[in-house]
C-alpha positions in Angstrom: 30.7 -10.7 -11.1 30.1 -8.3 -8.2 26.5 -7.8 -6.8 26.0 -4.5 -8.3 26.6 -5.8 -11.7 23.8 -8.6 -10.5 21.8 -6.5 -9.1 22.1 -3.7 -12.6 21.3 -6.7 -15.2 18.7 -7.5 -13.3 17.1 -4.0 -13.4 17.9 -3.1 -16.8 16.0 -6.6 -17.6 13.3 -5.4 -15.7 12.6 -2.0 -17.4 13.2 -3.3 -20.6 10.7 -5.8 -20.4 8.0 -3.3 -19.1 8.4 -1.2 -21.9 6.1 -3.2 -24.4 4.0 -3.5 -21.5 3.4 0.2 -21.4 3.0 0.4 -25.1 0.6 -2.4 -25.2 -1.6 -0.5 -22.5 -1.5 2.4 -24.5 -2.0 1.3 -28.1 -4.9 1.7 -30.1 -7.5 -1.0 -29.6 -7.1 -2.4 -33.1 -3.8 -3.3 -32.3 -4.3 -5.2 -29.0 -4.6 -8.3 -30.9 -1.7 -8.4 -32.0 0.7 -7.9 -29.0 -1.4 -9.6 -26.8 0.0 -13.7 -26.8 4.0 -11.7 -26.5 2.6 -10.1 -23.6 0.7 -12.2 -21.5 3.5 -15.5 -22.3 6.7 -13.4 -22.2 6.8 -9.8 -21.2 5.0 -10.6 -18.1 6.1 -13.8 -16.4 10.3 -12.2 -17.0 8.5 -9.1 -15.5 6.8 -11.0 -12.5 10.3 -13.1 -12.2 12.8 -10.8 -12.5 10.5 -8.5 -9.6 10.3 -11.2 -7.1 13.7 -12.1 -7.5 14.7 -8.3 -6.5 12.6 -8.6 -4.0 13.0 -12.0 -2.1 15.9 -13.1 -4.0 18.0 -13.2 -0.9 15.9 -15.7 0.1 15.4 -18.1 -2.6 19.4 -18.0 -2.7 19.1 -19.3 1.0 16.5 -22.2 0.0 19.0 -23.1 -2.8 21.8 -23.0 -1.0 20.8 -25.3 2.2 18.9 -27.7 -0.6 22.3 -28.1 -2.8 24.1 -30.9 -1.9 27.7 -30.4 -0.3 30.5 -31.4 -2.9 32.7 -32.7 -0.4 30.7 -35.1 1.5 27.7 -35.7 -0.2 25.8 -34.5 2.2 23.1 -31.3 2.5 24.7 -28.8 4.1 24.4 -28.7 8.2 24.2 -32.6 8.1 27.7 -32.5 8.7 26.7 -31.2 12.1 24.6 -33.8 12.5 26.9 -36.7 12.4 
């Protein structure tokens, strides 16, 4: 999957999920009950996730990577260096 195809999903996930936000903020006050526990447990952390993963994805991918054991030797990559 190339990284504009990543980088689309990701954004159509985004905008999808703040569209109940928007109609949450702008429904009638009877209603806010209702929507309230499917917004503040879903709509917002995927919103919140999928945003900082946009933003400072690049560097979670970096964390990962250097954390993620080599398959080859065992061995957290640049401990082969090391050696």
């Amino acid at each position: 999957m190339s990284q504009g195809t990543k980088r689309w999903i990701l954004r159509t996930i985004h905008i999808v999920f703040s569209i109940p936000i928007i109609g949450y903020i702008y429904s009638p006050f009877e209603q806010v009950p209702n929507y309230a526990p499917a917004t503040r447990f879903v709509f917002v952390p995927v919103l919140a996730l999928s945003g900082l993963w946009m933003w400072k994805g690049h560097v979670l991918r970096r964390l990962i990577s250097k954390r993620l054991p080599n398959k080859t030797t065992g061995m957290k990559t640049g401990q082969e260096l090391e050696a």
